[in-house]
N, C-alpha and C positions, 0 to 999 in steps of 0.2 A: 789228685789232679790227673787227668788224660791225658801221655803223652801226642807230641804232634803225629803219633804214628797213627792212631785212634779215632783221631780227628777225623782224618781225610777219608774213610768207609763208615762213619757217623753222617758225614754230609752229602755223602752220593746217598746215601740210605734215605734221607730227608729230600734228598734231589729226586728221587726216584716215588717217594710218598706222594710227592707234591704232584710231579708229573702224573700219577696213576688218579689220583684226588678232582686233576683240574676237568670242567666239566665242558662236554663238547655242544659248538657254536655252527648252527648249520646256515654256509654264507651261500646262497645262490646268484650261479652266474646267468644271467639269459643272455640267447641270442640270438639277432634276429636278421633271418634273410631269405633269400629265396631259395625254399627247399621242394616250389613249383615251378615248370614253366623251363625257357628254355635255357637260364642260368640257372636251373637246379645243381648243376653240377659245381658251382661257387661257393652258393649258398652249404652244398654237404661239405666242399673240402674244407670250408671258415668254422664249419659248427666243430669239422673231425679235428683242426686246431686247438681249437679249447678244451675239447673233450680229453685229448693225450694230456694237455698241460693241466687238468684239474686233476685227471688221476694221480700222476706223477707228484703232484700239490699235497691230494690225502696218502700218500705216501712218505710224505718228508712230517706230518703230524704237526703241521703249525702253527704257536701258541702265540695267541695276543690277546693280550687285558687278561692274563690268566687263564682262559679258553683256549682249548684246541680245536682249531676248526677243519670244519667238514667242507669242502664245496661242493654241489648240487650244480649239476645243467639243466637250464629248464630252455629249452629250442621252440620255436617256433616258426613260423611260415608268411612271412610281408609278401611271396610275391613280385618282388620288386615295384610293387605297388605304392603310393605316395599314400593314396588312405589307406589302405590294408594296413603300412607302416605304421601308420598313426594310431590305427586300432590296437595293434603289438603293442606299443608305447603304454599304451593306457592299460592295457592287460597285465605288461610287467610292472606299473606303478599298482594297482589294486593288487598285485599278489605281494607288493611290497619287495621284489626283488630289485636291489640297489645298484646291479654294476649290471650293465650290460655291452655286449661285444656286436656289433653291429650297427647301423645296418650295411650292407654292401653295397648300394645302388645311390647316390650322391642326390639324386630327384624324392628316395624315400628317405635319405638322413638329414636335410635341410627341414621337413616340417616335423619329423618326429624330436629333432632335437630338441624344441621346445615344447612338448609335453614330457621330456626325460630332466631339463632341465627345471619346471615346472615342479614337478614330485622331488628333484634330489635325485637325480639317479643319476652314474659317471655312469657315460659313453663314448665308447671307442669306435671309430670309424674308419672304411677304409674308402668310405668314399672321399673324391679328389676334387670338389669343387670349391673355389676357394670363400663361396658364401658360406660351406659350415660352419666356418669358425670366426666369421666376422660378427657375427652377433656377439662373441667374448664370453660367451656361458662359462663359465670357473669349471664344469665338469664335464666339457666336451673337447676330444682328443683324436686329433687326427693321426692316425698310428703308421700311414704313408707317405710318401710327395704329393704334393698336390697338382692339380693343374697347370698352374704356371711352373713348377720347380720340371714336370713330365714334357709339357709342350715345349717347354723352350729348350729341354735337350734334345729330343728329336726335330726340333727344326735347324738345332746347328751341328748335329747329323749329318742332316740331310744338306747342309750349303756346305760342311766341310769335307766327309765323306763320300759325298755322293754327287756333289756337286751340281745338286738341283737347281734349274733356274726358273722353271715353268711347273706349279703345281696346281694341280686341283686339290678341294677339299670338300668333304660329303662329311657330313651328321645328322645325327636319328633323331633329334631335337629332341633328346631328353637331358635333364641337365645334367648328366657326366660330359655325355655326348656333347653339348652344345661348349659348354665349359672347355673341354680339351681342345676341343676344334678354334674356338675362339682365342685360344692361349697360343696354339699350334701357330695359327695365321699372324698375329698380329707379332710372333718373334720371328718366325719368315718372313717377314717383308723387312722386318731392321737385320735380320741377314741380306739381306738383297735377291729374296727369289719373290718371284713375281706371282701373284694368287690369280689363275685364268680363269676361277669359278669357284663359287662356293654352293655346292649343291644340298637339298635333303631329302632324308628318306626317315622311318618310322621302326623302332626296334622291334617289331613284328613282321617286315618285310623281308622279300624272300625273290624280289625281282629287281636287277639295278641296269639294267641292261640300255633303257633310258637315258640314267643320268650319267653312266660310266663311255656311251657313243656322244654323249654331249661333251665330255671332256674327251676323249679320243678326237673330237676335231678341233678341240684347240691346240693339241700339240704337248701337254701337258706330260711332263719327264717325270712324275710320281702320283702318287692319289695318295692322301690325308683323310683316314676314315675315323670318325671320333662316336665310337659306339661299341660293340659289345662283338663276342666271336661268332655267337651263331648268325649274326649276320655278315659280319668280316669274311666268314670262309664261304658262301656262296658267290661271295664279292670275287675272292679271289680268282674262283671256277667261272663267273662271267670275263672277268677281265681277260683271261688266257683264252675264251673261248670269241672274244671280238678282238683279239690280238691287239690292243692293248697291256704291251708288253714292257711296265715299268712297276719300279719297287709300290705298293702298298707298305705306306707308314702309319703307328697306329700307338696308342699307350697300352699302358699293363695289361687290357682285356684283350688284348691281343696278343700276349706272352702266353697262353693258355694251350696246355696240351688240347685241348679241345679247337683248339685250328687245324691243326694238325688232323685229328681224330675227322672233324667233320669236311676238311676241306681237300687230304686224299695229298695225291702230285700236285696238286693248285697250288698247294703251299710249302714254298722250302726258302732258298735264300731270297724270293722275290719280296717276301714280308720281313718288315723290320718293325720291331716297337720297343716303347721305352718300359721299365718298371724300375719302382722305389725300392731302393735296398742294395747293398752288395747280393755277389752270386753266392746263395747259401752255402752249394757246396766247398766251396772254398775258405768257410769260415769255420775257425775251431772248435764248434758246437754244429757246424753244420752236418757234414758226413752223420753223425749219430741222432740228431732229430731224423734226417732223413728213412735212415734205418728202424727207427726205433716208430715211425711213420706207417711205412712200409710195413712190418710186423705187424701193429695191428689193425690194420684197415685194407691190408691186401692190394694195393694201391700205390702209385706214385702219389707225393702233395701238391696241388695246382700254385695257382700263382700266391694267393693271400694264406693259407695255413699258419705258414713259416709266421707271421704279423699278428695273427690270433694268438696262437701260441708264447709269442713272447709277450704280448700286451698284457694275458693272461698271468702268467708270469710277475710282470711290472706290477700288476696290480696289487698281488700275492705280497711282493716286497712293499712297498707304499703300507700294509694293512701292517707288516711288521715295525715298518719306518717310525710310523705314526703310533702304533700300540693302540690301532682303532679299526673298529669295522667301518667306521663312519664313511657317507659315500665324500661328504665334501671334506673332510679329514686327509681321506687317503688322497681326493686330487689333489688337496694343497701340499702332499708329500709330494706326489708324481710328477709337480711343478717347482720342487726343491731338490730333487735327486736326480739318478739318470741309471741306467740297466744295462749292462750288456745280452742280449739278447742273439740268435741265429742269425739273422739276417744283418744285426748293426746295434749300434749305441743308442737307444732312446734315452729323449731327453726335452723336455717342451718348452715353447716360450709362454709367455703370461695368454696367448688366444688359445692355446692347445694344441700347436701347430711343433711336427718335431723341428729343433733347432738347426740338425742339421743332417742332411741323408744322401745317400748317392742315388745316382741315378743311369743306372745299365740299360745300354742299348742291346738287342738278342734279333739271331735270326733262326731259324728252322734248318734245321740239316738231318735228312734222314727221318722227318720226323719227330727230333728231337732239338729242345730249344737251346741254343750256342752262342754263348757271350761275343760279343766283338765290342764293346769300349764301355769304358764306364765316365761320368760327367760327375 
């Protein structure tokens, strides 16, 4: 008989047969967003998110149903387009990839979701309008704050910080844009600040000068922009240039180094906006995504990376949860468990909506985006 000494380098020897034996399972993640256009720079910093967390995934070699799996990015280009979207959609369902990270634009993930839902395929989004997830698809995940959780911290903000009484509000009428702006308004007025106007413009516009002299006469102590940064930052350069000299408020697409970048002196503490999540840096995983970021992609990470990245992640764990590649397996894991992740604790309710998330308000200093409260 084998002593117990004999045992224990007989059964790593078997542990190690097993492991070399077991045969590898290639899971592709897609994603889809706008890797054209003038949110190109979203669309690359969301896909550079998954792409650090899949390498780092076939790094760790991990085994479920007996398979070690491989993950694959397969990227692609919406546009931020709502058909385009929908074309993606159908293209990752006929290549049969299962999990997809996107879309970014809340106008292209409201009709895509249901051709992803349609095929079986979980999707993760970071668009914030609160119709994605009312439909209740079992495999759609909204992996940020939403609209109502973003607009109603910046409108109490804005009545307690800043002590807004009179605001304007403009959006591009697309549905991020209308969504935020609508959520923004209707929790300022049960703050008690008063809406002098609610103007629109078109996420391809590049003139506000109109509708920002039509709120300059009503007197209005903020402007509420519910749209995207490449239009946010020439807003900002109009505003300062008709002396219109009050805060622009705005959500996460306006925490973008890319205000900054496109909007010059326009934009410092005069912009405030909100975004989902604690401040990464500050988080015990944060510093070293950052870094480890940074390294490969030569780059700082924009607003949504850090959200890819962990989703990516979540997902990975759910595959191990479950002991299944399965798409609607793993979401019924990812609605049983919960992750800690860079940014915060994901964790969803039965619509796919996180359970619960902070929500930082940030302004521009130097250039660079600087917490001041967190909701």
């Amino acid at each position: 008989m084998p002593s117990k000494f004999t045992l224990a380098p007989l059964a790593f020897a078997a542990l190690l047969a097993v492991q070399a034996n077991a045969a590898e399972q290639v899971v592709r993640i897609g994603v889809s967003g706008p890797l054209s256009g003038a949110n190109a720079f979203a669309g690359k910093d969301n896909e550079n998110g998954v792409r650090l967390a899949i390498e780092e995934l076939n790094a760790q070699k991990i085994q479920v149903g007996g398979n070690v799996l491989r993950f694959e990015l397969q990227s692609e280009d919406d546009g931020g387009d709502p058909k385009q979207g929908v074309n993606v959609a159908q293209k990752f369902a006929d290549a049969k990839v299962k999990f997809v990270l996107g879309p970014y634009n809340s106008g292209v993930a409201i009709p895509a979701s249901r051709v992803y839902n349609d095929n079986g395929i979980l999707m993760s989004t970071v668009g914030t309008n609160p119709k994605i997830t009312q439909a209740g698809y079992p495999t759609v995940f909204r992996i940020v704050a939403s609209d109502t959780q973003v607009g109603g911290s910046v409108a109490a903000y804005a009545a307690k910080e800043l002590k807004v009484r009179n605001v304007g509000v403009i959006d591009d009428r697309t549905a991020f844009g209308q969504g935020i702006a609508m959520e923004f308004k209707r929790q300022a007025q049960a703050n008690g600040i008063k809406v002098a106007g609610h103007e629109y413009t078109t996420d391809k516009a590049t003139d506000f000068a109109a509708i920002l002299t039509s709120l300059r006469a009503k007197r209005v102590d903020a402007v509420f922009f519910g749209g995207y940064a490449p239009q946010a930052a020439p807003m900002a350069r109009q505003m300062k240039a008709l002396g219109l000299n009050v805060p622009l408020l705005g959500g996460d697409t306006l925490c973008s180094p890319e205000m900054a970048k496109l909007g010059g002196p326009a934009v410092g503490e005069n912009v405030r906006c909100a975004q989902a999540g604690a401040i990464v840096a500050k988080q015990p995983g944060g510093p070293a995504f950052i870094n480890a970021y940074k390294a490969r992609f030569k780059r700082d990470p924009d607003v949504y990376a850090p959200s890819f990245y962990d989703q990516t992640k979540f997902i990975a764990q759910a595959m191990k949860s479950a002991n299944s590649t399965d798409a609607a397996k793993v979401g019924a894991a990812m609605h049983s468990i919960s992750y800690q992740g860079v940014v915060g604790t994901y964790g969803y309710d039965p619509k796919g909506n996180l359970k619960k998330t902070a929500v930082t308000v940030y302004t521009f200093k130097n250039g660079a985006l600087t917490p001041l409260a967190s909701y």
